[in-house]
PyMOL Python script that loads the backbone (N, CA, C, O; Angstrom):
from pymol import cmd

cmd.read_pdbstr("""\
ATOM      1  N   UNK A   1     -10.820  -2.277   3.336  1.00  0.00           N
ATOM      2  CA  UNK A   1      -9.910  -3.340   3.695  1.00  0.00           C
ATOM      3  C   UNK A   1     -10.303  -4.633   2.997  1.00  0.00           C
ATOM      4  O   UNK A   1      -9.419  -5.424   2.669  1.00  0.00           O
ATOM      5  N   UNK A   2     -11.616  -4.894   2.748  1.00  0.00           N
ATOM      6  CA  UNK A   2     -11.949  -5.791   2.152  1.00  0.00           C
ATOM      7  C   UNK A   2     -11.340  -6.161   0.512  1.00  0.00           C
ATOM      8  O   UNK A   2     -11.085  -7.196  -0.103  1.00  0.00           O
ATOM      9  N   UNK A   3     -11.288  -4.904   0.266  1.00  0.00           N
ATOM     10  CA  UNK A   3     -11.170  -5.152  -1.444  1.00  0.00           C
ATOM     11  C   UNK A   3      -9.848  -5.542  -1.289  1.00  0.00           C
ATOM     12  O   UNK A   3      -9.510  -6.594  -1.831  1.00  0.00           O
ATOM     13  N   UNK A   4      -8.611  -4.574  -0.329  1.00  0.00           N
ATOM     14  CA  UNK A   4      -7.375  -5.480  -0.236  1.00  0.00           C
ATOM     15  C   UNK A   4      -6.788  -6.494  -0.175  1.00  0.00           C
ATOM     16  O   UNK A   4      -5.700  -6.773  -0.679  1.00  0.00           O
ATOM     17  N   UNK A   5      -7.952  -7.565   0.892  1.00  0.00           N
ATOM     18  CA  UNK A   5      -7.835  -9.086   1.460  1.00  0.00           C
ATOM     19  C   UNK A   5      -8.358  -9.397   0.162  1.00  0.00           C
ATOM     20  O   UNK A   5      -7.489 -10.031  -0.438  1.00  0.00           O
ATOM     21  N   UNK A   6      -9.402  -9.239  -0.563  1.00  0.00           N
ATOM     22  CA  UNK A   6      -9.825 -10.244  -1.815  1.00  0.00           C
ATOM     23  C   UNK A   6      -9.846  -9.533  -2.799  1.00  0.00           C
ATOM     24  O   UNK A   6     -10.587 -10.196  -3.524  1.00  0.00           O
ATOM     25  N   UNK A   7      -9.564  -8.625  -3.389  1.00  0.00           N
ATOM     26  CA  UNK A   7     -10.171  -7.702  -4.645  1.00  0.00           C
ATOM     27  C   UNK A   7      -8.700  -7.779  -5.565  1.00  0.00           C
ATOM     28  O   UNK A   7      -8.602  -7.910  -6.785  1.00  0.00           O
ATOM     29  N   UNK A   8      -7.657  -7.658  -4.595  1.00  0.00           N
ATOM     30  CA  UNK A   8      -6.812  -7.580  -5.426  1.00  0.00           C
ATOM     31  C   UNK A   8      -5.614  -8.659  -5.369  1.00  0.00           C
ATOM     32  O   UNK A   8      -5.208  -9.022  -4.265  1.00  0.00           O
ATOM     33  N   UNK A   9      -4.968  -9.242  -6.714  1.00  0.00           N
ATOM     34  CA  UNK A   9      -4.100 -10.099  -6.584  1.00  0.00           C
ATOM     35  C   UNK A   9      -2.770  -9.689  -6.051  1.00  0.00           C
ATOM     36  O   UNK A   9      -2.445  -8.510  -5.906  1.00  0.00           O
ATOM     37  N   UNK A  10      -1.845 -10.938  -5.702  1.00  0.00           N
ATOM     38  CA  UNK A  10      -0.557 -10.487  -4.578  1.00  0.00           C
ATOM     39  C   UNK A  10       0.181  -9.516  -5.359  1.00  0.00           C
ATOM     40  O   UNK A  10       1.055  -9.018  -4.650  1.00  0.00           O
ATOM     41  N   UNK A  11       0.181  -9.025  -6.589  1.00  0.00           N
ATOM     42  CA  UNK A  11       1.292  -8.581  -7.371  1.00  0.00           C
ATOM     43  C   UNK A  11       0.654  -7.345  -7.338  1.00  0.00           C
ATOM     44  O   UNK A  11       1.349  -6.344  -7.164  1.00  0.00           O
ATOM     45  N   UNK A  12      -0.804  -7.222  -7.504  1.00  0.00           N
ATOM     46  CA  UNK A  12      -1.191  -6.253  -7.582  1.00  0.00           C
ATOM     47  C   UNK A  12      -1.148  -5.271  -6.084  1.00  0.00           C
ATOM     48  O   UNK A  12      -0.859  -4.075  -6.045  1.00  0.00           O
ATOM     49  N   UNK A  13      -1.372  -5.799  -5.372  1.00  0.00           N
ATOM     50  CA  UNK A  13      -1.286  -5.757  -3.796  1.00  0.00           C
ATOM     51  C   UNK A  13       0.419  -4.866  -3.511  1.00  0.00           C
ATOM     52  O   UNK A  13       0.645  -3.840  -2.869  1.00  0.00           O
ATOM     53  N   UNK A  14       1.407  -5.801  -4.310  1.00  0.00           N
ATOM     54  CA  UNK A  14       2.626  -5.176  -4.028  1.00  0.00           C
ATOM     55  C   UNK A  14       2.729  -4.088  -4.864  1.00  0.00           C
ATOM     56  O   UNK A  14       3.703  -3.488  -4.409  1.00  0.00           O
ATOM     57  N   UNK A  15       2.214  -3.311  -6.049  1.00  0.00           N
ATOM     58  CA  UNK A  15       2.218  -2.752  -6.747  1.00  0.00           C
ATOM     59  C   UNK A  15       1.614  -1.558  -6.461  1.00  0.00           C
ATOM     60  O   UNK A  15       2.291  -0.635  -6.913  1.00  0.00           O
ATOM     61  N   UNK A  16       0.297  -1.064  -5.714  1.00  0.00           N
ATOM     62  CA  UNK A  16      -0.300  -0.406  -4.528  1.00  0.00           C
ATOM     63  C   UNK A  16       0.127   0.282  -3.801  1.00  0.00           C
ATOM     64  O   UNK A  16      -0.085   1.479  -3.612  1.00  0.00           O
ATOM     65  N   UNK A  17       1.337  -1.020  -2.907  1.00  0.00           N
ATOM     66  CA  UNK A  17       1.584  -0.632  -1.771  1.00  0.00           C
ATOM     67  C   UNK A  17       3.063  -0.262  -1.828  1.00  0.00           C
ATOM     68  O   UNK A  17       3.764  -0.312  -0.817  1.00  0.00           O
ATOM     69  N   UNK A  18       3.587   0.156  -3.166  1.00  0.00           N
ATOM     70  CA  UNK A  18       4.983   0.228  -3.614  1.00  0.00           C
ATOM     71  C   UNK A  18       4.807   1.871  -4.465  1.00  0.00           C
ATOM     72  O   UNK A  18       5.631   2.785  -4.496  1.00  0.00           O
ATOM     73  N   UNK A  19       3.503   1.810  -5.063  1.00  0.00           N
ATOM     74  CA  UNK A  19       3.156   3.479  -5.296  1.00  0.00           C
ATOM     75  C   UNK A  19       2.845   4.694  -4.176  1.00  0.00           C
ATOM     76  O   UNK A  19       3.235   5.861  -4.139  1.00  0.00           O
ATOM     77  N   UNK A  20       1.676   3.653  -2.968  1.00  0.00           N
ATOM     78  CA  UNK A  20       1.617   4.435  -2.062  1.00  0.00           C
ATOM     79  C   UNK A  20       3.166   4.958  -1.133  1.00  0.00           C
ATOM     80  O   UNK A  20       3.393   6.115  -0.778  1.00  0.00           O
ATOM     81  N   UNK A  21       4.049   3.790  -0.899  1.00  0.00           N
ATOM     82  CA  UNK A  21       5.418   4.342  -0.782  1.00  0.00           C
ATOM     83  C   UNK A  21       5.841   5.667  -1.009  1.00  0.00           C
ATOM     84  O   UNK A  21       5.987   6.631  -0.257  1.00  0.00           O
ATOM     85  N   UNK A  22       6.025   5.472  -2.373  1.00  0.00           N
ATOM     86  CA  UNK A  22       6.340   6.472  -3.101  1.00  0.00           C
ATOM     87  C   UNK A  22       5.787   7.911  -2.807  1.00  0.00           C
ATOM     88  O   UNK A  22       6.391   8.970  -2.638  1.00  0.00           O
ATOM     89  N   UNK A  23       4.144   7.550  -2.797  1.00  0.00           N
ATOM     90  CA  UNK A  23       3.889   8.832  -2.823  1.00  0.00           C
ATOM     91  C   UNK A  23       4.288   9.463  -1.588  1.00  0.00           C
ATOM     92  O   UNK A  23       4.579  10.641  -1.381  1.00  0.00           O
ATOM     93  N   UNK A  24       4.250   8.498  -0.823  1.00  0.00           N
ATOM     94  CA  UNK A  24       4.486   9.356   1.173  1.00  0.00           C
ATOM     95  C   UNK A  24       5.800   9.570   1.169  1.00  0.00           C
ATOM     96  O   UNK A  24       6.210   9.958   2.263  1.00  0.00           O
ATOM     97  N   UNK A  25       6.776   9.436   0.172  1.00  0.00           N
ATOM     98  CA  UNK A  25       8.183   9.998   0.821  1.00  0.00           C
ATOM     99  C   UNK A  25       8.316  11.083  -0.107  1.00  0.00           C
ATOM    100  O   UNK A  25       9.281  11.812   0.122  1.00  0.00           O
ATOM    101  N   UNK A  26       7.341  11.495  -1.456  1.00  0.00           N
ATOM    102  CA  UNK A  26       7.488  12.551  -2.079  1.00  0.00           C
ATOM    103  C   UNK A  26       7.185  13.576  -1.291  1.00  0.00           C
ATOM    104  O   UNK A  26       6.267  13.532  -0.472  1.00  0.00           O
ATOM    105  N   UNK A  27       8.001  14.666  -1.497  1.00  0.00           N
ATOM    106  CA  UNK A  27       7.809  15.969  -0.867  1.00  0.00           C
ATOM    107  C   UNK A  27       6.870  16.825  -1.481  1.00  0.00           C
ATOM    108  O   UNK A  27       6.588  17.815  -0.806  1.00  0.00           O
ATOM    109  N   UNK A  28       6.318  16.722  -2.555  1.00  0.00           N
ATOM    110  CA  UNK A  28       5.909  17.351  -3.540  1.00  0.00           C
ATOM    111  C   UNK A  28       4.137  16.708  -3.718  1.00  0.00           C
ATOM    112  O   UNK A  28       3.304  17.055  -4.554  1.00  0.00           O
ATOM    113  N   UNK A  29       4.012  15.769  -2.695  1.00  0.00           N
ATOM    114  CA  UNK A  29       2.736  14.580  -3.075  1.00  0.00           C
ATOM    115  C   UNK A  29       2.083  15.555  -2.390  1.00  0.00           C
ATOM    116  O   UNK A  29       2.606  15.929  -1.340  1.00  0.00           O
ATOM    117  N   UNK A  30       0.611  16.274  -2.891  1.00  0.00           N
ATOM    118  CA  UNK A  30      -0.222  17.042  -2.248  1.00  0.00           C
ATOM    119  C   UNK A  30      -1.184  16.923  -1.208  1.00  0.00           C
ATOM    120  O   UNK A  30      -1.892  17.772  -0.666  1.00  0.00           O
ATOM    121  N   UNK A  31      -1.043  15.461  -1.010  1.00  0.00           N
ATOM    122  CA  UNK A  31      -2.079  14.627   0.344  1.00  0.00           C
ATOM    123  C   UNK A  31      -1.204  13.784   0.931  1.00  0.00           C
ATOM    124  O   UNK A  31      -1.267  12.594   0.625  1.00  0.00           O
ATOM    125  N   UNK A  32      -0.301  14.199   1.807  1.00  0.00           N
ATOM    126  CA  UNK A  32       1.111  13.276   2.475  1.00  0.00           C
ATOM    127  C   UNK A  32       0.096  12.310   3.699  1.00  0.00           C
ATOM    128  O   UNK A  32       0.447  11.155   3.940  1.00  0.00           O
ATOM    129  N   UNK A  33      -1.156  12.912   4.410  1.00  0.00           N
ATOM    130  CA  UNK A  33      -1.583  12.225   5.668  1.00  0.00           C
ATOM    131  C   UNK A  33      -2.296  11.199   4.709  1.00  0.00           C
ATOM    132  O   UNK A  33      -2.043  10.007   4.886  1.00  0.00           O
ATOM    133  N   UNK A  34      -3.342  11.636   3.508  1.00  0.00           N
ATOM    134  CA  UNK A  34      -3.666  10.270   2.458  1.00  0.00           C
ATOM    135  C   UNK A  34      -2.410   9.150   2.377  1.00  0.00           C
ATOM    136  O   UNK A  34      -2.514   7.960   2.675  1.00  0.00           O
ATOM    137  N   UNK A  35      -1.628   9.591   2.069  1.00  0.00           N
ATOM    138  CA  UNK A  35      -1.012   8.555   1.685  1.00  0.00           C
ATOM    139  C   UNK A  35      -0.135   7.984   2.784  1.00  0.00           C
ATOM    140  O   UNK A  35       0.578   7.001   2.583  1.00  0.00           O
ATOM    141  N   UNK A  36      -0.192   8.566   3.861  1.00  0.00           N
ATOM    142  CA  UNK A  36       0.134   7.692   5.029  1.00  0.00           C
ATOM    143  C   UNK A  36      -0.554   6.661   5.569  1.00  0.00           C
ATOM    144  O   UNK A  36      -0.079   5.668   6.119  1.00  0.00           O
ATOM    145  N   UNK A  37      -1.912   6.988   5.356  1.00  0.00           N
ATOM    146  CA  UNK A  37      -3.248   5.843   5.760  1.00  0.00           C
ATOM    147  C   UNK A  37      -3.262   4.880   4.549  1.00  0.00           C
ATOM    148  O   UNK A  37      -3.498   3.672   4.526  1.00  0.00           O
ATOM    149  N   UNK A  38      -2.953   5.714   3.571  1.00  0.00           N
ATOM    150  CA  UNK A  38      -3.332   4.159   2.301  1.00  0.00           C
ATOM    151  C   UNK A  38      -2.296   3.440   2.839  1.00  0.00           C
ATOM    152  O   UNK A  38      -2.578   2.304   3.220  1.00  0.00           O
ATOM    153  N   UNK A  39      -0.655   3.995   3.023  1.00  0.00           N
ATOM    154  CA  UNK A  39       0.310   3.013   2.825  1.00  0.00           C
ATOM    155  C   UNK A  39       0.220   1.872   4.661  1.00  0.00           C
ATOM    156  O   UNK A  39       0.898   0.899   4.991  1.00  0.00           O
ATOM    157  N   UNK A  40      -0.623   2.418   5.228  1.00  0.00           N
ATOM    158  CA  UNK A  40      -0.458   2.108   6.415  1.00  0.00           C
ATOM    159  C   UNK A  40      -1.933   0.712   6.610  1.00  0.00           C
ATOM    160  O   UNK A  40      -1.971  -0.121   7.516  1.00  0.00           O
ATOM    161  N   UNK A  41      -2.926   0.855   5.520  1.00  0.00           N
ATOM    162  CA  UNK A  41      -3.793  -0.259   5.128  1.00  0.00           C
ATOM    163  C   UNK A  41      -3.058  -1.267   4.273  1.00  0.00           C
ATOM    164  O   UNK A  41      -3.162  -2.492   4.342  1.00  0.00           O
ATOM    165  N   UNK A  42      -2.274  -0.533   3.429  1.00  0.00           N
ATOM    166  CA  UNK A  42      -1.568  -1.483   2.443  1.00  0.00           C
ATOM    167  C   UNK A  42      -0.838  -2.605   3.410  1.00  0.00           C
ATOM    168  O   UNK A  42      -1.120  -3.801   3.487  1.00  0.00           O
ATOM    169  N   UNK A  43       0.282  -1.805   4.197  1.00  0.00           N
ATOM    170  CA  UNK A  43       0.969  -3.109   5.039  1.00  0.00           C
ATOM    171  C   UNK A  43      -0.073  -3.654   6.052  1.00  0.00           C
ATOM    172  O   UNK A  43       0.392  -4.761   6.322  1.00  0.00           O
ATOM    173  N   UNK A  44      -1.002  -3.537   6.631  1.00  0.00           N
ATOM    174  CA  UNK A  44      -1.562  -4.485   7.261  1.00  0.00           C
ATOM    175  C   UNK A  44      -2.006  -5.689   6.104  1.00  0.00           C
ATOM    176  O   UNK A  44      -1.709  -6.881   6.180  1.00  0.00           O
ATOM    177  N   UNK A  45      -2.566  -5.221   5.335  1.00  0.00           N
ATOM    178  CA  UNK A  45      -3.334  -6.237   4.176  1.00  0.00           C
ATOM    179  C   UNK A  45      -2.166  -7.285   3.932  1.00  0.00           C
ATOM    180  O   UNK A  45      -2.379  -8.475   4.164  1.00  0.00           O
ATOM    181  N   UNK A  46      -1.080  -6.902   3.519  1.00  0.00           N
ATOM    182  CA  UNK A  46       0.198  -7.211   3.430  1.00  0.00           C
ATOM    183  C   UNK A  46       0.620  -8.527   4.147  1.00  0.00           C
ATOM    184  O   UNK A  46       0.830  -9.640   3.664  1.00  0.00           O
ATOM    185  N   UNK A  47       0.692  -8.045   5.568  1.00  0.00           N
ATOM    186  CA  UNK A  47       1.166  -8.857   6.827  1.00  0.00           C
ATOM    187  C   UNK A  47       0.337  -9.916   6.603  1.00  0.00           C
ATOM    188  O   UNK A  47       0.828 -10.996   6.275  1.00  0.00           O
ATOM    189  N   UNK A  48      -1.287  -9.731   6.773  1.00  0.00           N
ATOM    190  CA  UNK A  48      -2.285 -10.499   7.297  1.00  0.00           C
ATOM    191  C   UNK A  48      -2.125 -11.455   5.880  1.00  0.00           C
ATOM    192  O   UNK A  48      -2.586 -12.586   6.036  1.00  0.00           O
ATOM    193  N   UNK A  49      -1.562 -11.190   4.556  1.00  0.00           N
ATOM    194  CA  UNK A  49      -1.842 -12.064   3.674  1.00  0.00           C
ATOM    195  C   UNK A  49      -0.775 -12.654   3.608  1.00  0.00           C
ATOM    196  O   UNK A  49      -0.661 -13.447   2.674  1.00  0.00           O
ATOM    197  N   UNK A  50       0.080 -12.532   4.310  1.00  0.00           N
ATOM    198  CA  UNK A  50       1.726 -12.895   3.791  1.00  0.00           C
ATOM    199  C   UNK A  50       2.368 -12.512   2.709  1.00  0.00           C
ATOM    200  O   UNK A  50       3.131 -13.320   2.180  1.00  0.00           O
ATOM    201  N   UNK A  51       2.205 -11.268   2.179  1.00  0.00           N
ATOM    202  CA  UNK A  51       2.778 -10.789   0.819  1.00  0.00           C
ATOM    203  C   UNK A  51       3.931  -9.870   1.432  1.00  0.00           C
ATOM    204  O   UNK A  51       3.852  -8.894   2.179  1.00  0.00           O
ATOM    205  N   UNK A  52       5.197 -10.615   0.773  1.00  0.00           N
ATOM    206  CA  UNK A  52       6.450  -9.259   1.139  1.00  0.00           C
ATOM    207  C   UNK A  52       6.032  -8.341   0.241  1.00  0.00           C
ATOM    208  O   UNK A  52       5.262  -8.703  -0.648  1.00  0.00           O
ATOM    209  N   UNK A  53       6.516  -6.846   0.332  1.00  0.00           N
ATOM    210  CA  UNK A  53       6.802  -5.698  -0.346  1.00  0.00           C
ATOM    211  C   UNK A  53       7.755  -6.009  -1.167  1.00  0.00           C
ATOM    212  O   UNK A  53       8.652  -6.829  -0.968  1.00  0.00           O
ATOM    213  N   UNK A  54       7.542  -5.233  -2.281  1.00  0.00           N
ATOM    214  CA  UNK A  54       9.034  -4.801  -2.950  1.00  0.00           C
ATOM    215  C   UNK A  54      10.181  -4.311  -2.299  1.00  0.00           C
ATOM    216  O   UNK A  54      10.131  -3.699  -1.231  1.00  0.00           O
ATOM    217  N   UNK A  55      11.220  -4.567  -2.921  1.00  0.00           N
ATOM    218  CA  UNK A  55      12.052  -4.241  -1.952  1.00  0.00           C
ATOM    219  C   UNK A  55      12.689  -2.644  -2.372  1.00  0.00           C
ATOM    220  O   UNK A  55      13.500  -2.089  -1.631  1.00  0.00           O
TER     221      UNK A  55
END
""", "prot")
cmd.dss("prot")
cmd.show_as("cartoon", "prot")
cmd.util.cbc("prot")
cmd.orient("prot")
């Protein structure tokens, strides 16, 4: 969580959390519960920094 709050810049942050998206609605993504937890760190990091998502 740390590297989220400081490691990475806001664009990069939306960029992350706009792949992890992706991967959790692919049917075909071979770690669907992974990428439910990344995308589910991503939006907290998100909230707590004030960064909207892509839309």
């Amino acid at each position: 969580m740390e590297r989220l709050m400081t490691g990475l810049s806001d664009r990069q942050l939306r960029n992350q959390q706009r792949t992890w998206r992706r991967r959790q609605a692919d049917p075909a993504y071979a770690q669907p519960d992974r990428a439910a937890d990344q995308l589910v760190m991503f939006d907290i990091a998100m909230k707590a920094r004030g960064v909207d998502p892509h839309p």
